[in-house]
C-alpha positions as CSV (number, residue, x, y, z in Angstrom):
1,X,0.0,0.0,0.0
2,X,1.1,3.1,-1.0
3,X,0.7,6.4,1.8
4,X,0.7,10.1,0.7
5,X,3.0,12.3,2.4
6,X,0.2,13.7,4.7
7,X,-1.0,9.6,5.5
8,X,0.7,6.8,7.9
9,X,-0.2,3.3,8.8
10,X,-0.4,4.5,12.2
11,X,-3.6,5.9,13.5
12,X,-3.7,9.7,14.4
13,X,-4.8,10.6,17.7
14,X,-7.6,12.2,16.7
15,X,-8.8,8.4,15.3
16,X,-7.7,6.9,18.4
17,X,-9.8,9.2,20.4
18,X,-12.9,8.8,17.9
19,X,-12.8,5.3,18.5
20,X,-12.7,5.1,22.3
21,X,-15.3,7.5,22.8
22,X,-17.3,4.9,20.3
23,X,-16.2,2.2,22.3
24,X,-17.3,4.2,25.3
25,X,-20.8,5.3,24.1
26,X,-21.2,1.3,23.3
27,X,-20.2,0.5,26.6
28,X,-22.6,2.7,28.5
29,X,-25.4,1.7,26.2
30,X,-25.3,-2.0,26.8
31,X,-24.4,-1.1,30.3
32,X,-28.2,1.3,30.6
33,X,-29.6,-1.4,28.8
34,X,-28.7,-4.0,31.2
35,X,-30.0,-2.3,34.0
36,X,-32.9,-1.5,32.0
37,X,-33.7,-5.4,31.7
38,X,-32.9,-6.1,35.5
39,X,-34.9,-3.6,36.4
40,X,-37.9,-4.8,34.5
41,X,-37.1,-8.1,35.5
42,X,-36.9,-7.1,39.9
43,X,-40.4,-5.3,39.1
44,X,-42.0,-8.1,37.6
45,X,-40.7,-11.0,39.9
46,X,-42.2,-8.4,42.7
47,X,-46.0,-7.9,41.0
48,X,-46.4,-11.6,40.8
49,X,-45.2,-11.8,44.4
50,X,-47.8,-9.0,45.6
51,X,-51.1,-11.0,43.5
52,X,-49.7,-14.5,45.4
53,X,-50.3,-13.4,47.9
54,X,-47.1,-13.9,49.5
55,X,-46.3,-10.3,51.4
56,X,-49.4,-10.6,53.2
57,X,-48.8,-11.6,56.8
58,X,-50.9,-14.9,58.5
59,X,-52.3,-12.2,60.8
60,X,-53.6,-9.8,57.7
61,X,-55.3,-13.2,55.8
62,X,-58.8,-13.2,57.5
63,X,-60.7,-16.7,56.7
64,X,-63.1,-14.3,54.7
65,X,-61.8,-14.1,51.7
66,X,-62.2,-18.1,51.8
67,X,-65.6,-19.1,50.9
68,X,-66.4,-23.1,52.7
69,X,-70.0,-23.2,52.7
70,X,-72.1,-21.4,50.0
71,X,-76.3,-22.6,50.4
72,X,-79.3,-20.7,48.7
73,X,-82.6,-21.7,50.9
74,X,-85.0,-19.5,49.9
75,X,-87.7,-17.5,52.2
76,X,-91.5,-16.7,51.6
77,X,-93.3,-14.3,54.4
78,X,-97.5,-14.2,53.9
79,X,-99.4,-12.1,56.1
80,X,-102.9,-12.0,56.0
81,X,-102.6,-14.0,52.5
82,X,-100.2,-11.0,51.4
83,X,-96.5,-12.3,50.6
84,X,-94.2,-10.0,52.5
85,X,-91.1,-8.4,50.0
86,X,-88.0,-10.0,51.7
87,X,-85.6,-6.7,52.2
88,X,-82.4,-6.2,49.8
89,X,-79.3,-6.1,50.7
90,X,-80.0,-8.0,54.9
91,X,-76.7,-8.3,56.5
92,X,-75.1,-5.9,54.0
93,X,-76.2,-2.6,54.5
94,X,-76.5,-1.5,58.4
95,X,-80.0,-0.6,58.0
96,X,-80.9,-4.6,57.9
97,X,-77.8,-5.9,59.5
98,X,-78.6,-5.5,63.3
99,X,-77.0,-8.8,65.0
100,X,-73.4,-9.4,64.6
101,X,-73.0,-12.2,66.7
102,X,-72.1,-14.6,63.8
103,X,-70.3,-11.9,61.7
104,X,-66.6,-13.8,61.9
105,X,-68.3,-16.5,59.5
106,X,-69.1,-14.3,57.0
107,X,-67.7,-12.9,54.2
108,X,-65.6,-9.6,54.0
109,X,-68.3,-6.9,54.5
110,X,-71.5,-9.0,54.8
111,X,-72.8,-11.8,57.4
112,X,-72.8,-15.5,56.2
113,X,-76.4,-15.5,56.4
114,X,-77.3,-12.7,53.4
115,X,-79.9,-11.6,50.6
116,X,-78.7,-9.6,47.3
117,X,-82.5,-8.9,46.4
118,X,-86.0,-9.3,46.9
119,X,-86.2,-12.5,45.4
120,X,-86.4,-14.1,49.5
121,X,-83.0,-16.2,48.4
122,X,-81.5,-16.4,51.5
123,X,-77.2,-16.5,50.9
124,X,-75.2,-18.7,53.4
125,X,-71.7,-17.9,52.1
126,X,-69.3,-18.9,55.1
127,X,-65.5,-19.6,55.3
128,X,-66.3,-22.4,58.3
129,X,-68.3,-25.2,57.1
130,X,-71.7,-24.9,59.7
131,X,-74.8,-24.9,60.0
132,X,-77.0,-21.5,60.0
133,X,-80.8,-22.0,61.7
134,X,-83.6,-19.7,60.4
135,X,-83.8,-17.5,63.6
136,X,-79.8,-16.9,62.9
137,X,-81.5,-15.4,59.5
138,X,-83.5,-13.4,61.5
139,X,-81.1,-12.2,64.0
140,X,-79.2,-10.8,61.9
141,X,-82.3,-9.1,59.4
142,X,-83.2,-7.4,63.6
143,X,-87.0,-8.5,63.0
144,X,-88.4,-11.1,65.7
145,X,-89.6,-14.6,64.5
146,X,-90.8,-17.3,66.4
147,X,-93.0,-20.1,67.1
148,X,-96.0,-16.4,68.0
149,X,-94.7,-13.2,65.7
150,X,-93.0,-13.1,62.7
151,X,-92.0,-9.4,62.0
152,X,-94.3,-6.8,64.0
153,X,-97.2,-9.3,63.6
154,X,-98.0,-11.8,66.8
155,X,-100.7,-14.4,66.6
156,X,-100.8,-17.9,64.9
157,X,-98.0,-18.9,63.2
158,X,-96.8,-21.3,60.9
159,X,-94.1,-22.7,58.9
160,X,-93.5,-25.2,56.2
161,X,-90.3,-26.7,54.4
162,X,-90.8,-27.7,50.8
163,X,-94.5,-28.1,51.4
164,X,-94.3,-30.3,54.8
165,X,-95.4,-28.6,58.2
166,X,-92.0,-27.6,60.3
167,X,-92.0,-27.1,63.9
168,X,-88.4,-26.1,64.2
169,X,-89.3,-22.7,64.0
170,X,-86.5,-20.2,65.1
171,X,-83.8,-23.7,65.3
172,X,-84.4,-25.2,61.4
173,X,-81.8,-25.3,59.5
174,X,-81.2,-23.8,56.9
175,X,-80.7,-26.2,53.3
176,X,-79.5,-25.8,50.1
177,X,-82.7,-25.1,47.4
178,X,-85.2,-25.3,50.4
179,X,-89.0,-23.4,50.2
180,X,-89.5,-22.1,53.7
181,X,-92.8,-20.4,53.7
182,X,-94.0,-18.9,57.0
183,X,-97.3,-17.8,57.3
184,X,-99.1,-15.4,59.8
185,X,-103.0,-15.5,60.2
C-alpha cells in the first residue's frame, strides 16, 4: 500500500480518540440497557409476588376471603294471605344488618347469612363449614320470629319446608334449594 505524504499506517490521535469514545458510548449503552432489563425483571418478579399473595402476613389473611359453605334456601313471608317483599341487601347494608353475633363466618363486608335482592333467596356464604338456623337469618335481618310473631305481627304462626309442616321454627336449619314459607294468620 502506497501512503501520501500527509497519511501513515499509524492511526492519528484524533482516530484513536474517535474510537474510544465509540467504544465508550457502546459500553454505557449496553451497560443502561442491562440495567434497564434487570430492572424490569426485579419489578415483575415483585408484581407476581404482591397478587400471590405472599407479602401478606398470616395475621392480615382473614378466613373471609375463603368461601367453605355457599347454600341458597329461599324465604317466603304471607301475612294476611299477602307475601311480604324480603328486604335487599339483609346483612349488608346497616339498616338490615342489626346482629353481629355470627359476623366472623361471614364474608368480608357482609354476614354468612345474606340476601342480594327481593327474590327471599337467602345466601349462606361462610369460610367455616356450619350450620346456620332460620332465627340466625333473623337475628341478623333485627325482626323477631318465632314459634308467636313473625316481623311486628304476633298471633298464629306457621311454617312449612318444601311443602311439609315444620316445627323447628327459630332452630331449622337452613338447606340448600329449600321453600321455607312462613305464614301469619
Amino acid at each position: 500500500m502506497i501512503l501520501s505524504r500527509y497519511e501513515t499506517s499509524r492511526p492519528t490521535l484524533s482516530i484513536i480518540r474517535a474510537s474510544r469514545r465509540r467504544h465508550k458510548e457502546q459500553y454505557r449503552n449496553r451497560r443502561r440497557i442491562s440495567i434497564a432489563s434487570i430492572f424490569i425483571v426485579i419489578i415483575a418478579i415483585i408484581v407476581g409476588l404482591s397478587y400471590s399473595g405472599i407479602f401478606t402476613s398470616v395475621s392480615q389473611m382473614p378466613n373471609h376471603d375463603k368461601m367453605l359453605l355457599h347454600i341458597h334456601p329461599h324465604l317466603d313471608i304471607l301475612i294476611g294471605g299477602n307475601r311480604i317483599t324480603i328486604p335487599a341487601n339483609i346483612g349488608i347494608s346497616p339498616n338490615t344488618w342489626k346482629n353481629h353475633t355470627i359476623d366472623t363466618y361471614g364474608m368480608t363486608g357482609m354476614a354468612p347469612l345474606h340476601t342480594h335482592d327481593t327474590s327471599g333467596t337467602i345466601h349462606v356464604e361462610s369460610n367455616t363449614v356450619r350450620n346456620y338456623t332460620l332465627g340466625q337469618f333473623f337475628d341478623v335481618w333485627g325482626v323477631q320470629f318465632n314459634e308467636t310473631c313473625v316481623l311486628d305481627m304476633c298471633g298464629k304462626v306457621t311454617v312449612t319446608v318444601d311443602g311439609v309442616s315444620n316445627n323447628e321454627y327459630r332452630n331449622h336449619v337452613l338447606k340448600d334449594g329449600e321453600l321455607i314459607r312462613i305464614v301469619f294468620g
